[in-house]
C-alpha positions in Angstrom: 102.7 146.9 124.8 102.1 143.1 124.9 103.7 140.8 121.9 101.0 139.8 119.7 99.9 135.8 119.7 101.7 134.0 117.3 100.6 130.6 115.5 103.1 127.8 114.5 102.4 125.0 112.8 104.6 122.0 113.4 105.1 119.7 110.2 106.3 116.4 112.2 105.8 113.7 114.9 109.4 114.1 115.9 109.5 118.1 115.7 106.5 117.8 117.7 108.1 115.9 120.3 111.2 118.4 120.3 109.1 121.1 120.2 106.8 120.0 123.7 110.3 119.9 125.8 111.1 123.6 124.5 107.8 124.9 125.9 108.3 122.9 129.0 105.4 120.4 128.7 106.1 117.6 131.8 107.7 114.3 130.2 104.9 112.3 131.6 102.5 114.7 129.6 104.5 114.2 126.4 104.2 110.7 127.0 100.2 110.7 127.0 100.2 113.2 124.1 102.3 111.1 121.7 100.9 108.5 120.7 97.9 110.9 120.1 99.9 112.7 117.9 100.5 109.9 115.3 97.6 109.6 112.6 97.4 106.7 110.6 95.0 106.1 107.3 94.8 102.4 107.0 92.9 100.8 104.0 91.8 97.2 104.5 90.7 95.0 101.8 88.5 91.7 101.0 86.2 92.4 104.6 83.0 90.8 104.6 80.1 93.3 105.1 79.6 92.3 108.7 83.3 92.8 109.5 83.4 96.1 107.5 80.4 97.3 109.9 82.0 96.3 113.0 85.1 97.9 112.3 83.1 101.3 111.7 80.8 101.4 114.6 84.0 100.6 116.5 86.1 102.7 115.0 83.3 105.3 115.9 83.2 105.1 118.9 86.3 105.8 120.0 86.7 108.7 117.9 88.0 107.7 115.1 86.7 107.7 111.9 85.8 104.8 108.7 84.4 104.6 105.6 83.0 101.8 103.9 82.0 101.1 100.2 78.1 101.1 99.4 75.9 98.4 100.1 77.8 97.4 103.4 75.4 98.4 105.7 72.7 96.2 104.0 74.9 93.5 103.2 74.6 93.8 99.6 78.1 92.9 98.6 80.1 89.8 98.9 83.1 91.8 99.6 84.6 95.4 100.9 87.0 97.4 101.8 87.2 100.1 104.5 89.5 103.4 105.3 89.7 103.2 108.9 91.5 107.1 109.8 92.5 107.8 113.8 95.3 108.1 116.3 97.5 105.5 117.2 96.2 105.7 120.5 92.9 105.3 118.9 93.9 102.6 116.5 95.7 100.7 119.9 92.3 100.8 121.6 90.3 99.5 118.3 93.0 96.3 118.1 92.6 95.4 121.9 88.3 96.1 121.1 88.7 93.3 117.9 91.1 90.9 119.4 89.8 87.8 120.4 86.5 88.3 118.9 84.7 86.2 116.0 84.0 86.6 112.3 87.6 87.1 112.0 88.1 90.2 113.7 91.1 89.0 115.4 93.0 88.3 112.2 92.3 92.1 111.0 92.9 93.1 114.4 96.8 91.4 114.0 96.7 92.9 110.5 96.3 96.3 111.6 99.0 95.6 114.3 101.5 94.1 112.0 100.9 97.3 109.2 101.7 99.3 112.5 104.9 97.6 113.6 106.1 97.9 110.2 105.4 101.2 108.8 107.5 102.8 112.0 110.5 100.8 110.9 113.6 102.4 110.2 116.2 99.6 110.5 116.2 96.2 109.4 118.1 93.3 109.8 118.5 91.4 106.0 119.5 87.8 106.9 122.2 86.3 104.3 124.0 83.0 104.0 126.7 83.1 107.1 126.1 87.0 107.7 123.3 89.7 107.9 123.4 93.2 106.0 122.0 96.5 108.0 119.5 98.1 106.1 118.8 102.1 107.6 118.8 104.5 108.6 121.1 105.6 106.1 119.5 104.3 102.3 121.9 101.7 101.1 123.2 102.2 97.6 123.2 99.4 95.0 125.2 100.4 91.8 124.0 98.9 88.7 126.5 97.1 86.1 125.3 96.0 82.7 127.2 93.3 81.2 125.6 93.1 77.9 125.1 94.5 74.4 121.4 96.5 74.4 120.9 97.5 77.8 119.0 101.1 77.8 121.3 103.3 79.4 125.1 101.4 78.9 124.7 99.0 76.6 128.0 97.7 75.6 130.4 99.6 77.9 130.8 97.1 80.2 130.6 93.9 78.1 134.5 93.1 78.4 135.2 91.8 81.6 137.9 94.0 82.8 135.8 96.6 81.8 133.2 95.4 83.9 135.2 94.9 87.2 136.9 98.6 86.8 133.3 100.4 86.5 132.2 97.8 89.9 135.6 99.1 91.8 134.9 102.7 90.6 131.5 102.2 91.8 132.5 101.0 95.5 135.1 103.6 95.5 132.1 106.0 94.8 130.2 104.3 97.8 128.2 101.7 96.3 127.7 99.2 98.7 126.2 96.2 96.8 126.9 96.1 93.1 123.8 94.6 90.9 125.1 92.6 87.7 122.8 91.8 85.2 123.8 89.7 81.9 120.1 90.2 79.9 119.0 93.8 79.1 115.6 94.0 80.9 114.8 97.4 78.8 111.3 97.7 77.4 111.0 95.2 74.3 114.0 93.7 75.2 114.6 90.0 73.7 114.9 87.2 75.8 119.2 85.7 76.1 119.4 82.0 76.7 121.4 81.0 80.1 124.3 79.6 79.1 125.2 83.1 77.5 124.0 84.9 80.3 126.2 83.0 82.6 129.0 83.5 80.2 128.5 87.0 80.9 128.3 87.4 84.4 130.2 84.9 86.1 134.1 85.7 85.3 132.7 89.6 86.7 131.5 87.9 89.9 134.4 85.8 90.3 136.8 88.9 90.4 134.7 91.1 92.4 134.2 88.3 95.0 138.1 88.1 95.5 137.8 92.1 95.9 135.7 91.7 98.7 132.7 93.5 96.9 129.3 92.3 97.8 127.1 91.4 94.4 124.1 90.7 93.4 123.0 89.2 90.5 119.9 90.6 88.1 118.4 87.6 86.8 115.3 85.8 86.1 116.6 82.5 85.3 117.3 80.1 88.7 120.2 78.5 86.7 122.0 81.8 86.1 120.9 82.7 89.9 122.7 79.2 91.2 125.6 79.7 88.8 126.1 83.4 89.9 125.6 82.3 94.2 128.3 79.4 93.2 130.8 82.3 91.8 130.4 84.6 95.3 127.1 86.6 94.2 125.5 87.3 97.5 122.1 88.3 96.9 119.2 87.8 93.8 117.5 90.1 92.0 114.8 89.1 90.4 112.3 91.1 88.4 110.4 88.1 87.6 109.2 87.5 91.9 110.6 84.4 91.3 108.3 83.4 87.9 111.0 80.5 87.3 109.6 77.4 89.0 112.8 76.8 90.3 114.1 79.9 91.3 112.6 80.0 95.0 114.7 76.5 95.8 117.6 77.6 94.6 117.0 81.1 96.6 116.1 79.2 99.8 118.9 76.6 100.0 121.3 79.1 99.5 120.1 81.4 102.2 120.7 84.5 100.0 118.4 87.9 100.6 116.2 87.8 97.2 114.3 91.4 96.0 110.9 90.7 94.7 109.6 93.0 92.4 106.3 94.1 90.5 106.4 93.9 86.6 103.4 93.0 84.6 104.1 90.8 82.2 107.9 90.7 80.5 110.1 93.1 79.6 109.2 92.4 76.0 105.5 93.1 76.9 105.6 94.9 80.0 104.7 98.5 78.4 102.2 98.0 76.0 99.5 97.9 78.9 100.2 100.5 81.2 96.7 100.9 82.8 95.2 99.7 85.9 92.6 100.6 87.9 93.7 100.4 90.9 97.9 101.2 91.1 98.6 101.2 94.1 96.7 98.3 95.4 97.7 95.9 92.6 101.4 96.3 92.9 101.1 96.3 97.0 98.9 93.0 96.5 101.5 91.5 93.7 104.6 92.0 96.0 102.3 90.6 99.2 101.6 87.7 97.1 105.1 87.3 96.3 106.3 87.5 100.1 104.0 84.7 101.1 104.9 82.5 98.5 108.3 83.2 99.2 108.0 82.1 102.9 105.9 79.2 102.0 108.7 77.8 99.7 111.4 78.1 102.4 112.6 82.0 102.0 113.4 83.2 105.3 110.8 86.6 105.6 114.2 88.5 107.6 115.8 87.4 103.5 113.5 89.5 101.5 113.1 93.2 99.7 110.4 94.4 97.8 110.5 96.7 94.6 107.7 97.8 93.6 108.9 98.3 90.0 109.8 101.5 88.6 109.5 101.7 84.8 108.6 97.9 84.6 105.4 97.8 83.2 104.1 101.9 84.5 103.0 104.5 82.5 104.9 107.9 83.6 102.1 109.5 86.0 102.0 105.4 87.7 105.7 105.7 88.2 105.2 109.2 89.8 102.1 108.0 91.7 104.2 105.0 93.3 107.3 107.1 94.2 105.3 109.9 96.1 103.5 107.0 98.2 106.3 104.3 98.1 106.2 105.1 102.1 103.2 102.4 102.0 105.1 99.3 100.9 106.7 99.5 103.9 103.5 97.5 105.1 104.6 94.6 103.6 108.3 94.1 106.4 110.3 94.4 104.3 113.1 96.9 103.2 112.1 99.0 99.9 113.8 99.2 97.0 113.5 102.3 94.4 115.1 102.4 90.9 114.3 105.2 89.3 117.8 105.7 87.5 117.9 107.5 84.1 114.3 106.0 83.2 112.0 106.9 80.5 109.5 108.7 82.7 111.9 111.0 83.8 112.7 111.7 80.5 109.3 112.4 80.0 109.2 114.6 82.4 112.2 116.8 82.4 112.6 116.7 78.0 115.9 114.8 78.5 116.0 112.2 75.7 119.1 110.5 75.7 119.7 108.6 79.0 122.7 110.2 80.0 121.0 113.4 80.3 118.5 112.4 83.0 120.9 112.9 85.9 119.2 115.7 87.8 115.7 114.2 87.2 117.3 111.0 88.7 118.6 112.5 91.6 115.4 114.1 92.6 113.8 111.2 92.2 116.6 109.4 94.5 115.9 112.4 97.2 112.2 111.8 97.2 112.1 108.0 97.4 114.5 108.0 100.4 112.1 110.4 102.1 109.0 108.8 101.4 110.5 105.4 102.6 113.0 103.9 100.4 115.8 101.8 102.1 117.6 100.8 99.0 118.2 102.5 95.4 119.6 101.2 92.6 121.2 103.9 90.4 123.8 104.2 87.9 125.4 108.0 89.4 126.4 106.1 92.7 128.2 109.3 94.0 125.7 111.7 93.1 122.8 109.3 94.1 124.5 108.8 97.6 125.1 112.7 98.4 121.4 113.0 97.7 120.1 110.4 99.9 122.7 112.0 102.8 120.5 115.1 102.5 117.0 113.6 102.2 118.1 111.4 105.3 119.0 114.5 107.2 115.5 116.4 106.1 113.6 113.5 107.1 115.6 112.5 110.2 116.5 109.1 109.0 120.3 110.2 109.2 
C-alpha cells in the first residue's frame, strides 16, 4: 500500500533554503530559486502620475504586481503613491528596467534598491568617537536609569548618586550593555527641568560609571546637558526631541557620538492629548526619514545614527501595537531600531496591570516581539528578564 501525499507548508526564506538541500534539489537550482522566493511589498510615496504608471506597466510585465491611487491613469492628481508587490528577482529586473531612465525613474529605481539593501540587514556597524559598537545579531540591551524625582516607573529611587551607580552596575551585571541616564522625567505631562539642574543630576553618575568602564548614554533634549554629559564620558545621545534644540546636531556631530532619533509629536507635556493620525505608520517612518537627512546634512555621520520610532511618545495604545507588529519596516531607513516598550501605559492597558511594576510579563512579550519583527536595540528597565527574552526570539527568528 503506497504512503499517502503529504503537504508541508514552509513558513521561512531560510527554512526554505534548508529545506531544498534535504530533498536534494541541485545547489545551482537553489540558487535560481532563491531569490524567487523572497517577496517584498514596497510602498512608494510622492510619485508623479506618469512615474506611478510606469512603474505599474513595468511592474506588470514582469510579473509582478502594483497598485496605484485613483486618478493616476488620467493624470488627475498632483501626487501618488504606489504598492509595487513581486519577487526579488522580479523587483532586481524592474530596478535595472528604471535605471537610467528619465522623469526620475532612476532615483526611485536607487530608492527601491537602497529599501532592499537595508531591510536584509542584520548587523550594523554604529560608528562612535575613537571606536565602533556591533549592533546584531544578537538585540543589544540598553538599561534605563532615572535620576530624578517624577519619572513614571522609578521616580525617586535612583536620585542619590550612589544609588544611581549601584542600580547601573547591577544593570551591567544583569547584561545591560549601554546604560541610558536621563535627568528630566519624559513621562506624559511631565514639566520641563532647567539644564543646570539636569546636569546636576546626571553628571557625577556619568563620571563614576565612565571610571567603571560602563558605556552611557545620556537621555536628553537639551544640547547643553548633551555636551556636559559627552565631556563627563557619556558615549552616545539620546534624544527624544530628533534633535529639536538648534544646537544639539553640532554638538552631536563634533563629538562623533552615535545619536538615536526618535518620533514624538509634540512634548512630553503635550504629546498624548492628540493621539490620532491618519496615516501611523507613514508619518512616524517619514518623521524619523526627515530626521536622518537633517542629521547627515548637519555633519552626523549616517554609520552614527538609530532610529526609535517612539513607543508611548505621543501613541494611542492600538498605534503603539500597530508600530511594534510592523517595526520590521523602519529598518528602511539604515539604520539600527530601537524599541522601548518597558512597563508603558499601553501595556497596562492591555494586560489590566496598573501600577508600573506589574507590567513585567506584558513587557517582555513586547521585548520578544520587537526583536523578531526587527528590533536591534531595547531599552527596558528588567535587563535580565528583557535579555533572556530577546535570546529566545533571536533563536525563533534565526537572528541568534
Amino acid at each position: 500500500m503506497s504512503s499517502p501525499v503529504r503537504c508541508l507548508e514552509i513558513a521561512s526564506f531560510e527554512t526554505s533554503r534548508a529545506e531544498m538541500d534535504r530533498v536534494g534539489v541541485d545547489p545551482s537550482g537553489a540558487a535560481i530559486m532563491a531569490p524567487k522566493q523572497l517577496h517584498y511589498n514596497l510602498k512608494l510615496e510622492g510619485l508623479k502620475p506618469a512615474q506611478a504608471n510606469i512603474l505599474k506597466q513595468d511592474m506588470l510585465s514582469i510579473g509582478g504586481e502594483a497598485a496605484v491611487a485613483r486618478g493616476v491613469a488620467s493624470c488627475s492628481v498632483v501626487s501618488s503613491g504606489a504598492i509595487v508587490s513581486g519577487t526579488l528577482r522580479q523587483f532586481e529586473t524592474l530596478i535595472d528596467k528604471l535605471k537610467g531612465q528619465s522623469l526620475g525613474l532612476g532615483e526611485i529605481a536607487a530608492a527601491m534598491r537602497t529599501a532592499l539593501d537595508n531591510r536584509a540587514l542584520k548587523v550594523y556597524e554604529l560608528k562612535g568617537a575613537g571606536r565602533s559598537y556591533a549592533i546584531g545579531p544578537a538585540a543589544v540591551i540598553m538599561g534605563i536609569l532615572n535620576v530624578t524625582p517624577d519619572s513614571f516607573s522609578d521616580g525617586g529611587r535612583f536620585l542619590d548618586p550612589g544609588a544611581a551607580v549601584e542600580r547601573a552596575l547591577e544593570m551591567a551585571s544583569d547584561g545591560a550593555d549601554w546604560i541610558d541616564i536621563g535627568g528630566e522625567s519624559t513621562r506624559p505631562g511631565a514639566q520641563e527641568v532647567l539644564a543646570d539642574e539636569e546636569i546636576k543630576r546626571v553628571v557625577p553618575v556619568i563620571e563614576a560609571l565612565s571610571k567603571h568602564g560602563l558605556v552611557v548614554s545620556i537621555d536628553t533634549m537639551k544640547a547643553s546637558v548633551a555636551e556636559a554629559a559627552i565631556g563627563s564620558g557619556a558615549a552616545i545621545v539620546n534624544d527624544v526631541s530628533a534633535l529639536s534644540d538648534p544646537r544639539m546636531a553640532s554638538v552631536v556631530a563634533k563629538a562623533g557620538v552615535p545619536v538615536i532619533l526618535m518620533h514624538m509629536r509634540g512634548t512630553p507635556r503635550t504629546m498624548q492629548l492628540d493621539t490620532a493620525y491618519a496615516d501611523l505608520m507613514s508619518e512616524v517612518y517619514g518623521y524619523l526619514h526627515s530626521a536622518v537627512e537633517f542629521a547627515a546634512s548637519n555633519g552626523i555621520d549616517p554609520r552614527s545614527v538609530i532610529v526609535d520610532p517612539g513607543l508611548g511618545f505621543g501613541k494611542s495604545a492600538e498605534g503603539n501595537f500597530e508600530i511594534l507588529s510592523r517595526l520590521r519596516e523602519f529598518k528602511s531607513l539604515g539604520a539600527p531600531v530601537l524599541a522601548g516598550p518597558s512597563r508603558k501605559s499601553f501595556i497596562g492597558r492591555m494586560t489590566g496591570a496598573v501600577a508600573p511594576g506589574d507590567r513585567l510579563a506584558g513587557t517582555i512579550a513586547a521585548c520578544a516581539l520587537a526583536v523578531a519583527n526587527g528590533a536591534s536595540i531595547l531599552r527596558v528597565h528588567d535587563v535580565k528578564e528583557a535579555r533572556m527574552a530577546a535570546m529566545v526570539a533571536a533563536a525563533v527568528t534565526g537572528k541568534s
